[in-house]
C-alpha positions as CSV (number, residue, x, y, z in Angstrom):
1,X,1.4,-28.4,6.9
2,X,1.9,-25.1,4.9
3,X,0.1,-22.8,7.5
4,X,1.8,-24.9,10.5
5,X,5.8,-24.0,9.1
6,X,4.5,-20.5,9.4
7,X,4.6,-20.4,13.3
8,X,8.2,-21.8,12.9
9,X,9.2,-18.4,12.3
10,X,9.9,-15.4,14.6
11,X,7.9,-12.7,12.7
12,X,10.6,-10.2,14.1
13,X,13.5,-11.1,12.3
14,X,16.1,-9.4,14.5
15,X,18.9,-10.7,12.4
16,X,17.1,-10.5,8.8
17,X,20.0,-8.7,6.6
18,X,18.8,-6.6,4.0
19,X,22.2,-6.0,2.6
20,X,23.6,-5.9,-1.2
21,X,21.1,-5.7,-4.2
22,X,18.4,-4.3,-2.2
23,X,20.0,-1.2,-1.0
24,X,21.2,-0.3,-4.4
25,X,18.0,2.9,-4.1
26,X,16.5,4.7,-1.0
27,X,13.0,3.5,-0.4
28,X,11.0,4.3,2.6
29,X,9.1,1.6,4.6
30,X,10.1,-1.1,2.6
31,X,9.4,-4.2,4.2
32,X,12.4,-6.9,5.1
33,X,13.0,-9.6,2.7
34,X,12.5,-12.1,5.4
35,X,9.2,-11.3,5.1
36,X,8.4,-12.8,1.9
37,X,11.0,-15.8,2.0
38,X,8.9,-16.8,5.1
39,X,5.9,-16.8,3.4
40,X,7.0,-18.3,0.1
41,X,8.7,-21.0,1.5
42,X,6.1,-21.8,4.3
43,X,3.3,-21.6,1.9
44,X,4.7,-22.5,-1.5
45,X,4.0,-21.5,-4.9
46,X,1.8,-23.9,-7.4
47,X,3.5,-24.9,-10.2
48,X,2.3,-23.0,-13.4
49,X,2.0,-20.1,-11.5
50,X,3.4,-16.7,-10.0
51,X,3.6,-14.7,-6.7
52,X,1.6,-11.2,-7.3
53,X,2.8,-8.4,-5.3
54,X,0.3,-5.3,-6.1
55,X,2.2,-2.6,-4.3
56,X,5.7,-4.1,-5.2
57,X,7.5,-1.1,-3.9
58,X,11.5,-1.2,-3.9
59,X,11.0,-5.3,-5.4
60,X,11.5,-6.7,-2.4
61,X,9.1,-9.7,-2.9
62,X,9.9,-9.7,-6.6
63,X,13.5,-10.2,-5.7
64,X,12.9,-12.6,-2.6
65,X,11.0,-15.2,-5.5
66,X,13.7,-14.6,-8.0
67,X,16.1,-16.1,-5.6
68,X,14.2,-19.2,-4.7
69,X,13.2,-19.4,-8.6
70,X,9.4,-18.9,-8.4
71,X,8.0,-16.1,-11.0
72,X,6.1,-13.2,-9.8
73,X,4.4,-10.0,-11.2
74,X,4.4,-6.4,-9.4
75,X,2.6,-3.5,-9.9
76,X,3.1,-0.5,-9.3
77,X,1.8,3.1,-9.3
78,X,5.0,5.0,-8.7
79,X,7.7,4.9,-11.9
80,X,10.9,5.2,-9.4
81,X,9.3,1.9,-7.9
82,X,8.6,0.3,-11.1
83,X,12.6,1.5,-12.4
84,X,13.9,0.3,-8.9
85,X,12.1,-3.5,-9.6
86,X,12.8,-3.6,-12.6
87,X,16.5,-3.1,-12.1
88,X,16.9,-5.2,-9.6
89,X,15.0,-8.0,-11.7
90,X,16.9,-7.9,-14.7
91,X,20.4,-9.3,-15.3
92,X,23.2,-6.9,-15.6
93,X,23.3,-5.6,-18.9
94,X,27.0,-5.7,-20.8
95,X,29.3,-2.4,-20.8
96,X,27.4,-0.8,-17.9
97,X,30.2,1.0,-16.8
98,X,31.6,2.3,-20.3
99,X,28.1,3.5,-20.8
100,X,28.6,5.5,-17.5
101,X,31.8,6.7,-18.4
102,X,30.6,8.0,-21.9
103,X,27.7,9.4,-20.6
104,X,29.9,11.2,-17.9
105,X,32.4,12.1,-20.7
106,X,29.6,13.6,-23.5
107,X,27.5,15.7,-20.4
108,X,31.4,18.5,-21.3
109,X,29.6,18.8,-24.6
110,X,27.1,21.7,-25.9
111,X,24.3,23.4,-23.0
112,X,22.2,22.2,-21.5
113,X,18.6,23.5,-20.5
114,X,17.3,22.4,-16.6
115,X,13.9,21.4,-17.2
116,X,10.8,24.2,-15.5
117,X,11.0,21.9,-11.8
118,X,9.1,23.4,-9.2
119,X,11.2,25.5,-7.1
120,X,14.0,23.6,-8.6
121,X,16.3,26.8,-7.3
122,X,15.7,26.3,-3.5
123,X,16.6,21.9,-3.1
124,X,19.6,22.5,-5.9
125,X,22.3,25.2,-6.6
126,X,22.5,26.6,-10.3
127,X,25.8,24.5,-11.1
128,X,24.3,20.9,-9.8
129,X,20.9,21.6,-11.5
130,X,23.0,21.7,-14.5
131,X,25.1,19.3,-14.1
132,X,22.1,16.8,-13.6
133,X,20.2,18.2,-16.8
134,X,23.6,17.5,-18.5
135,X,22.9,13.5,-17.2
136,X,19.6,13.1,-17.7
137,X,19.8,14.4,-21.4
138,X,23.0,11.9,-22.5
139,X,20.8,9.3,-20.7
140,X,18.2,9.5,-22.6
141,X,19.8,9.1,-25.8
142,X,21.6,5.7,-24.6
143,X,20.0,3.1,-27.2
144,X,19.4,0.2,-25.0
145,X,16.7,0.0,-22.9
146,X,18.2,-2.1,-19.7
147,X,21.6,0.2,-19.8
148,X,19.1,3.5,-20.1
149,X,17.2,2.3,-17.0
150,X,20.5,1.1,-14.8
151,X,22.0,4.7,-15.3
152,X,18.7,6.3,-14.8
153,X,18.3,4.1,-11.1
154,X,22.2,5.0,-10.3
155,X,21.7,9.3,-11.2
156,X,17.6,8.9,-9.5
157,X,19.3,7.0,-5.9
158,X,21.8,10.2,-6.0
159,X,19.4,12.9,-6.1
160,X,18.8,13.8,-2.7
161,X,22.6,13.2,-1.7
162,X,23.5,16.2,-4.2
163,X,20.1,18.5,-3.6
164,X,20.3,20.5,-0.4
165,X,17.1,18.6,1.1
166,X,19.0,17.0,4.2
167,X,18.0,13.7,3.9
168,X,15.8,11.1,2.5
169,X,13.1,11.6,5.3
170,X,13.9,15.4,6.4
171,X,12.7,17.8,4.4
172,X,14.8,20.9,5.3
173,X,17.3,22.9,3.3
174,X,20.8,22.7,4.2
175,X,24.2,23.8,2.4
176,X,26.3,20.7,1.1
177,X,29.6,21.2,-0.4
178,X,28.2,19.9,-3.9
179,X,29.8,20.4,-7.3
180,X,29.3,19.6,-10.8
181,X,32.3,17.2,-10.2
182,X,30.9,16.1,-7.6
183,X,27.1,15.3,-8.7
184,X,29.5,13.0,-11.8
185,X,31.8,11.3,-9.3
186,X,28.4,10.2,-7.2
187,X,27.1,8.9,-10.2
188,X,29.6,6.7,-11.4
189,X,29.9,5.7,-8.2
190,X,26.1,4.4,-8.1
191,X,26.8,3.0,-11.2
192,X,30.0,1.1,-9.7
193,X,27.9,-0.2,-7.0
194,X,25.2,-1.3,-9.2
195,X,27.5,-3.4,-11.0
196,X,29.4,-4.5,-8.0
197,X,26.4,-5.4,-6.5
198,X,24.6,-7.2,-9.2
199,X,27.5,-8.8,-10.5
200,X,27.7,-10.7,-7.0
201,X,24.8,-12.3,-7.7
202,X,23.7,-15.5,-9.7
203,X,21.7,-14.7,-13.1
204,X,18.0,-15.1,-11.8
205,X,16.2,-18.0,-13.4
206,X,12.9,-17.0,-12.7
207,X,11.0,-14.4,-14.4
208,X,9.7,-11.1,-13.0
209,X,7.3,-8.5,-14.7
210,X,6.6,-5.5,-13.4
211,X,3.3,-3.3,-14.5
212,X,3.6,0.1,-14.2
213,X,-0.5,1.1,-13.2
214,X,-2.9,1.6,-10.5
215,X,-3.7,-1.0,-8.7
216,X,-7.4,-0.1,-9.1
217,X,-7.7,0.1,-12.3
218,X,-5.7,-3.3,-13.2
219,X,-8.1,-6.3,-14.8
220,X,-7.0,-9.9,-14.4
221,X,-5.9,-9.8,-18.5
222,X,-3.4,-7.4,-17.5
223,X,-1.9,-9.6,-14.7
224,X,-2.0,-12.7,-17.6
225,X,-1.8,-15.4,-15.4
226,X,-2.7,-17.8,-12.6
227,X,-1.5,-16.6,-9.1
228,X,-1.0,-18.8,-6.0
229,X,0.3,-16.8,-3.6
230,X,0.3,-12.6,-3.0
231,X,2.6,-11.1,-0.3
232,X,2.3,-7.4,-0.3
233,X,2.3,-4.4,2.2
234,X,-0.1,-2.0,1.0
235,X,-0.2,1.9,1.6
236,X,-2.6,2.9,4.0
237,X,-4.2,6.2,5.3
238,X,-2.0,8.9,6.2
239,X,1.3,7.0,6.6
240,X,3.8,7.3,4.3
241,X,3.7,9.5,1.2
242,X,5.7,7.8,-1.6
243,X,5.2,10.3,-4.6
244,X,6.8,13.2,-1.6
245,X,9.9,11.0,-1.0
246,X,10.4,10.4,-4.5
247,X,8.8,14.0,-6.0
248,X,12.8,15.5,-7.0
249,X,13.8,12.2,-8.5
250,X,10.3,11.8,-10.6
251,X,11.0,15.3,-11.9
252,X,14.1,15.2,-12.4
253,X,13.6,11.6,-14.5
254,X,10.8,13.3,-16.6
255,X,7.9,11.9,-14.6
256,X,4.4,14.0,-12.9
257,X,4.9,13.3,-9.1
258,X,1.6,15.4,-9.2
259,X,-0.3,12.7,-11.3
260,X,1.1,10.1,-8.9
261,X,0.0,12.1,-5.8
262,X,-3.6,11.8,-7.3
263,X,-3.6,8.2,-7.7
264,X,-1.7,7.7,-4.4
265,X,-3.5,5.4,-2.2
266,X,-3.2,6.1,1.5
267,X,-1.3,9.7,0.5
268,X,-1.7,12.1,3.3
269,X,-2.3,14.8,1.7
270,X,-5.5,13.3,0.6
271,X,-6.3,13.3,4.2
272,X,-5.7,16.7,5.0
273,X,-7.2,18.8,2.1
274,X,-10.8,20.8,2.7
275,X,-13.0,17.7,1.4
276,X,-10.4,15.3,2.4
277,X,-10.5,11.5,2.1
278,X,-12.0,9.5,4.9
279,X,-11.4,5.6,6.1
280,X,-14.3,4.3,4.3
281,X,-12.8,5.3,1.0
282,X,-9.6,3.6,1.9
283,X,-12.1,0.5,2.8
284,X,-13.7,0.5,-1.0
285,X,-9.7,1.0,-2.2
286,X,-9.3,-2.4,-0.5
287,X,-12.2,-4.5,-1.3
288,X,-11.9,-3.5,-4.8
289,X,-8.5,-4.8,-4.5
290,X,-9.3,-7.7,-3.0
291,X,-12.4,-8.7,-5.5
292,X,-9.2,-8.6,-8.2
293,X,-7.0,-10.7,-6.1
294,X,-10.1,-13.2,-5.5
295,X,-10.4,-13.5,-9.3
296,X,-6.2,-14.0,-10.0
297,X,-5.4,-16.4,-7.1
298,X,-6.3,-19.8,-8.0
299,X,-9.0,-21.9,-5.3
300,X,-6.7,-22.6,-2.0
301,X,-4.2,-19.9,-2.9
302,X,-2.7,-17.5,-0.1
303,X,-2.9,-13.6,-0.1
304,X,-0.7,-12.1,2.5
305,X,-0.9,-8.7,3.6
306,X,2.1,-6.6,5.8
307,X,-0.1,-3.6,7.7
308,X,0.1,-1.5,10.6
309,X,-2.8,0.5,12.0
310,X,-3.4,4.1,10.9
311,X,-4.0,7.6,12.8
312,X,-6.2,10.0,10.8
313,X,-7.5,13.3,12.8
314,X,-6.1,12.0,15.9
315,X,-8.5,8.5,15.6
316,X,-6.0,5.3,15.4
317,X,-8.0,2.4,12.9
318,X,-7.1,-1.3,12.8
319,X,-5.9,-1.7,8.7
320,X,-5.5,-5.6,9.6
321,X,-8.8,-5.9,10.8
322,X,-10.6,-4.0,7.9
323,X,-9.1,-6.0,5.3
324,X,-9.7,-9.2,6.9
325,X,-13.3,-8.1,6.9
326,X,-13.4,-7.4,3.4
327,X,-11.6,-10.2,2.8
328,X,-14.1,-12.4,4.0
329,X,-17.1,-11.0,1.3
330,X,-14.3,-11.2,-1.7
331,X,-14.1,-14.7,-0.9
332,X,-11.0,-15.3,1.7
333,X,-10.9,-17.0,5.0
334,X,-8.5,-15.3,7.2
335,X,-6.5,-18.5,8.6
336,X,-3.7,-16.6,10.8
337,X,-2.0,-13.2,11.7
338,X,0.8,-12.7,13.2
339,X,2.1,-9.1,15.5
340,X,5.5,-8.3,14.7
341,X,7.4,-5.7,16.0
342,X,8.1,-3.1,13.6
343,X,12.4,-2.5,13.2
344,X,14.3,0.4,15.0
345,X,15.1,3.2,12.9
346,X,12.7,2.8,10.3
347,X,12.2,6.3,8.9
348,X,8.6,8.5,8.3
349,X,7.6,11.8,6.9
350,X,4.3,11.2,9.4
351,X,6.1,11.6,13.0
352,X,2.8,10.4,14.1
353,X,3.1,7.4,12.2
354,X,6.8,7.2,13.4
355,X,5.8,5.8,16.8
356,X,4.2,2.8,15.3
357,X,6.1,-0.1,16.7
358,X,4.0,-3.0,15.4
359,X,2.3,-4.6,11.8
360,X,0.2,-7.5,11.1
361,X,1.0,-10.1,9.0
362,X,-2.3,-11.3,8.2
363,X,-2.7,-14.8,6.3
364,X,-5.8,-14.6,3.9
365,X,-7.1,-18.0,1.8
366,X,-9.1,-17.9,-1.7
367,X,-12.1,-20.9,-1.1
């Protein structure tokens, strides 16, 4: 009956509406809550046990269970995706907004010193730089941990807006009328919609932990518990580079976006070094993945994966059907997949990677 409600759907979603909490921080190729309401709701979630989402991204699956009160667990290597599902995840904390104000009020006081960024001088002017050192330090010294990271999300989803980087997905330097006043009124501002946003919605019931790691080194003591169902769109080779779209805000934050580019699975600049990465690592990546997820989900429990094919040195490989092979010798049967057609508009460093119109979503079960 569970796998039958799945072809009730249309895997397209032309009118999903990914409006309020989850647009509260840029994220690029984040898949459409529709996504995994479909498959929660279709496939259902054991009692005693939690939806896993490995790559959790933005928190989209993380906040998709929230609202139908299931628990679930993300990981994630990047720390603006671990601050961004974590935000979104936990209840609004008290006095958010006089925090914002104080720390807006307190950045007039003393110098500041912009931290040693990597050509920090070309994406900001002099004056912004400052005035973002200025926030980051009065940030830092806020005592509470949930007010610290709300502030942290609001200033880290204004970075590119006051940087001269044109936009989220375009990395080219342009002039923007942006002042030191300006770079505060944008992030109160954030912080206003935060609250605004967050305030709209009902205290979450369930509970959602996220793990800040690599996925391959994770063991099933650090996940903790039984796991029934994982919906997750992985990174794969040479699409999009999540540590480049978030490198400014990392620094900015405190964080190595070089340490993260390492780690990065799928990152193309892995693929395009002198002894670059090939598909067959990406296929170990996966199967060690998978051998995890075999061990977490509990006997008849769902893994779900969101994946489009790849193009690496002008050779286009099918991601779906890779994993559904490794699948198969970690212990899944693959028992549907559906083609959907990939959004309008949906933004890409990779231009190649741009004029991918379609994803599988590919319907794995543990024996």
């Amino acid at each position: 009956m569970a796998l039958e409600r799945l072809h009730l759907h249309n895997w397209d979603f032309p009118d999903s509406d990914d409006s309020g909490l989850h647009t509260i921080h840029p994220y690029p190729a984040k898949f459409i809550s529709s996504i995994p309401r479909a498959l929660i709701t279709s496939l259902g979630v054991a009692p005693g046990t939690a939806v896993l989402d490995p790559f959790c991204g933005a928190g989209t699956t993380l906040v998709v269970a929230q609202e139908l009160g299931v628990p679930s667990i993300g990981i994630d290597l990047n720390p603006i995706a671990c601050l961004i599902s974590r935000v979104k995840t936990t209840p609004l904390p008290a006095g958010l907004t006089a925090a914002a104000l104080r720390v807006v009020q307190a950045t007039h006081a003393g110098t500041v010193t912009v931290p040693a960024i990597p050509n920090v001088g070309h994406w900001f002017n002099e004056e912004v730089s400052a005035a973002i050192a200025a926030l980051v330090a009065q940030i830092d010294r806020v005592p509470d941990a949930s007010v610290r990271d709300h502030l942290r999300l609001a200033l880290s989803s204004i970075i590119v807006r006051v940087s001269r980087q044109e936009s989220d997905t375009r990395y080219a330097a342009i002039e923007k009328p942006v002042s030191p006043r300006s770079v505060r009124e944008q992030f109160l501002a954030a912080c206003a919609r935060i609250v605004e946003t967050k305030a709209a919605r009902s205290t979450p019931a369930a509970s959602a932990v996220v793990l800040e790691s690599d996925i391959l080194a994770v063991t099933p003591e650090l996940i903790g518990r039984g796991v029934s169902l994982v919906v997750t769109s992985p990174p794969y080779p040479n699409a999009y580079e999540y540590w480049l779209y978030h490198k400014y805000r990392m620094w900015w934050l405190g964080y190595d976006p070089i340490a993260v580019k390492q780690q990065e699975i799928g990152a193309r600049a892995h693929y395009f070094r002198k002894r670059h990465a090939t598909f067959e690592e990406f296929r170990l990546q996966m199967a060690s993945i998978l051998r995890l997820l075999s061990k977490v989900l509990v006997s008849g429990g769902y893994a779900c994966f969101v994946v489009g094919r790849s193009r690496i040195h002008g050779v286009d490989y099918d991601n779906a059907a890779m994993i559904a092979g490794e699948a198969g010798r970690a212990g899944f049967t693959e028992v549907d997949r559906f083609s959907r057609v990939i959004r309008a508009g949906r933004k890409s460093f990779n231009l190649s990677h741009a004029r991918i119109k379609t994803e599988a979503v590919l319907v794995l079960r543990r024996s």
